[in-house]
N, C-alpha and C positions, 0 to 999 in steps of 0.2 A: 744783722746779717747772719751771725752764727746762728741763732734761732730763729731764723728763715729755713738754712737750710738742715737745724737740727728734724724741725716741723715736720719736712719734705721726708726725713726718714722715719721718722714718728709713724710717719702717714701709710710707709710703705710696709711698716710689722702690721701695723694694724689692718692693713687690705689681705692680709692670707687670713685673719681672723674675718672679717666683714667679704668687702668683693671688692673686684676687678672689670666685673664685668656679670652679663646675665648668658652668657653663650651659656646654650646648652651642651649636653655630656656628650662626649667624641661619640660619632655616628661608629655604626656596629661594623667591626670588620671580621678575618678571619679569626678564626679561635687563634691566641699567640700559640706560640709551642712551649713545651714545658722546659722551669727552668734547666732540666737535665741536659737540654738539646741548645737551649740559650747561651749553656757555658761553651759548647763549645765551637756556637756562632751568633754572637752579639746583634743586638739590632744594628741597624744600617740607615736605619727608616725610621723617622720622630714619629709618623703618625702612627705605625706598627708597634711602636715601644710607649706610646702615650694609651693606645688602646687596649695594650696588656697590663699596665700599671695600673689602668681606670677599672678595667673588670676584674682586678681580685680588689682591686682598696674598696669597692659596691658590696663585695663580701664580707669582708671584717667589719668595714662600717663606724669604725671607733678608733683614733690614737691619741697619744700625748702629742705634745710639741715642746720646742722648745726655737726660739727665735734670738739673733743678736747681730747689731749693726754698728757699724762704725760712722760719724758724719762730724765736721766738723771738730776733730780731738774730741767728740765726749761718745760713750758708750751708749747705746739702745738696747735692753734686752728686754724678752720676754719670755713667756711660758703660760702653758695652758692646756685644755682637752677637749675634745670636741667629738660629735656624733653625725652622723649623713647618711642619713634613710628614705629612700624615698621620697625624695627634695625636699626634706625637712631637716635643713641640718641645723643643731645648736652645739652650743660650745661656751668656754670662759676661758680669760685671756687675762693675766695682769701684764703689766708691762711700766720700763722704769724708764721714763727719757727727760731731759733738765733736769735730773735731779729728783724728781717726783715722782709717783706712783700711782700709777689708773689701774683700774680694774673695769672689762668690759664684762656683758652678757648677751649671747644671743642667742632667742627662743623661737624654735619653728619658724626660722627666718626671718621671722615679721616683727618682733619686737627684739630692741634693744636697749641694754641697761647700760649706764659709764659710772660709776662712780669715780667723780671729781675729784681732784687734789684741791689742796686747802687753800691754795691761790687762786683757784678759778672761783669757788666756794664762796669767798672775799668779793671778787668781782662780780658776779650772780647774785649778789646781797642775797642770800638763801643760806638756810642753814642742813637743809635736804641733804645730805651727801650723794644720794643717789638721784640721776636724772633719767628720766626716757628721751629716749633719742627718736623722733617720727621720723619719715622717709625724706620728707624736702629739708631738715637739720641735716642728715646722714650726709646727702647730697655736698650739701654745704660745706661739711666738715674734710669729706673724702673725694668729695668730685661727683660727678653723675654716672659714674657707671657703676658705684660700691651702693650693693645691694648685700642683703644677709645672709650669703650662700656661700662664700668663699672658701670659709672654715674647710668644705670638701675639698681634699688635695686634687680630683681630678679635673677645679678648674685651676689650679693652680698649673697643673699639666697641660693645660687647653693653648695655654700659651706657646709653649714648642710644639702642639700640634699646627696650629696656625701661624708660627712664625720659624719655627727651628730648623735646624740642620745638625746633625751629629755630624762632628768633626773627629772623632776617637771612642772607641770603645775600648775599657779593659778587665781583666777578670780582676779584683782587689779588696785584702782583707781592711775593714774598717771597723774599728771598736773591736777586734775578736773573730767580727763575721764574714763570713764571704757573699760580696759585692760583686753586681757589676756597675763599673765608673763612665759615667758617658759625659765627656764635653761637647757642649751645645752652644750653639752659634744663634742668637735671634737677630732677626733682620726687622726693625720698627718700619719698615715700608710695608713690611704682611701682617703688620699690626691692624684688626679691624673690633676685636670685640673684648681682648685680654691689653691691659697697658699696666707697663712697668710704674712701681715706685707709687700707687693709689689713683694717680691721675685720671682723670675725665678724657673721654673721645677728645673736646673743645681743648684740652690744655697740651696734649699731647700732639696732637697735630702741629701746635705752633712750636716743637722744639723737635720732632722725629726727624727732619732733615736735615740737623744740626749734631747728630749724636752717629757715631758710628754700630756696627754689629755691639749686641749686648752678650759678653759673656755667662754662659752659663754651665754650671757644674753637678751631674746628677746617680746618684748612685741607689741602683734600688738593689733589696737581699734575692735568695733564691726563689721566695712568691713573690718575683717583681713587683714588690712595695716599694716605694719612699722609704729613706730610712736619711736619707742626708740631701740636702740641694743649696746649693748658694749661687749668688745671681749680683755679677758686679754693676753696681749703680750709677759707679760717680759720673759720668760723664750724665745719665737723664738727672742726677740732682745738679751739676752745673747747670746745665740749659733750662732748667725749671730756675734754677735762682737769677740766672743772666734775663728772661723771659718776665721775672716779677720785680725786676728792676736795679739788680746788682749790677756792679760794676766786675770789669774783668781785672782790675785794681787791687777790691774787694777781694777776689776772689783766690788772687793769686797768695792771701797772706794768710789762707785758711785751708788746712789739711782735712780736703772733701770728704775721702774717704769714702766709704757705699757699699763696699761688700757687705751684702747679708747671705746669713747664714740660716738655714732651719732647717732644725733635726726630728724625726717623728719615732716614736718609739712605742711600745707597748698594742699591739694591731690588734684591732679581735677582742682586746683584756682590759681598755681602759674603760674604769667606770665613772660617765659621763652621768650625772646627777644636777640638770640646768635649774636652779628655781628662781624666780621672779622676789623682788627685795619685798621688804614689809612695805607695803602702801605706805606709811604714814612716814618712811622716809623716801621718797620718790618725787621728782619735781619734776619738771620739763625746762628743754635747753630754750629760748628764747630764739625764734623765729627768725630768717635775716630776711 
């Protein structure tokens, strides 16, 4: 059970590296107003504050990350860099959950590298370390809606565009910098194209009217970037794990945990260098 719902959180770092979904880029609105005028009137409006975020982050094109999740008493982190040009976004991602250590790759959307930990390795009878991952594995692995584009923060943002509600805005130093801090309200009923936590359309629909409002937390700097967002889970990884056949037993003897956290840094200046592993250590994940 604990690596049930460790998995469920596994699944959801890795969906800001991979996808969420294939919704395209927030439809074009007013120019926002510059940060000068933002300090000293916050947005109001998720889809005025996702469409200002999404048109400068199309500029810089390139950050770091950094990701980490709590599920189950055991820690998830990650870290990585990524690029989104043009809808070709690539990126690399390690990330540490049981214990282990993956390293992902994704190039021009369409192809994807994992290098395996040395348990899976064992069970794959291959000694490959690195796999390609095709689009019906990906499926498999992350659901049917995680496609190779996610890595772009702005469909990470697509999600309070289609589901949110800002509940507080405020002006606030973070790391040094000055922020503005917006707490955001998602409602899983205006869930249509972006879902929490990795999930598939099919897997989410059987737990979205089981979970309440999904808190979220978002601070972009003064060229309305991303620089911090965390996104509390626990109650979509309960109903994801009550839904794949826990008990409420089960459930109650295990500190769920779900806040994730990811922080983006270096806008504009990270040098994003994607290359494809040597051939001759490269296998394929075995089909389900």
């Amino acid at each position: 059970m604990r690596k049930t719902i460790l998995a469920a959180g596994g699944a959801a770092l890795i969906a800001v590296l991979t996808a969420c979904g294939q919704a395209p880029a927030p439809a074009p609105g007013p120019a926002p107003a510059p940060a000068e005028k933002q300090a000293q009137g916050l947005f109001t409006d998720a889809k005025a504050l996702v469409q200002a975020a999404s048109a400068k982050a199309a500029q810089v094109a390139s950050a770091k990350f950094t990701m980490d999740m709590t599920a189950a008493g055991q820690k998830i982190t990650g870290s990585g860099a990524m690029k989104f040009a043009d809808g070709q976004n690539s990126g690399t991602m390690t990330m540490s959950v049981l214990g282990q250590s993956m390293e992902m790759r994704v190039i021009d959307n369409s192809t994807i590298y994992v290098k395996l930990p040395p348990e899976a390795l064992k069970k794959l009878k291959t000694k490959k370390p690195w796999a390609k991952v095709d689009e019906t594995a990906m499926k498999s692995m992350l659901g049917e809606g995680n496609q190779a584009n996610q890595s772009d923060p702005r469909k990470t943002l697509e999600v309070v565009q289609e589901s949110g509600t800002i509940t507080k805005g405020v002006p606030e130093k973070l790391d040094g910098q000055d922020t503005f801090h917006y707490s955001v309200e998602l409602d899983p009923a205006k869930m249509e194209k972006q879902f929490p936590g990795g999930q598939s359309a099919a897997e989410f629909a059987k737990i979205k009217d089981k979970i309440g409002k999904i808190p979220m937390e978002l601070w972009l700097n003064g060229d309305q970037l991303p620089v911090k967002i965390t996104m509390d889970l626990g109650e979509t990884v309960k109903a994801g794990a009550l839904a794949a056949g826990a008990t409420p037993e089960q459930l109650s003897s295990i500190d769920i945990g779900g806040l994730m956290t990811i922080r983006y840094s270096d806008w504009g200046t990270a040098d994003v260098a994607v290359q494809a592993p040597p051939a001759d250590e490269v296998g394929e994940l075995p089909k389900r």
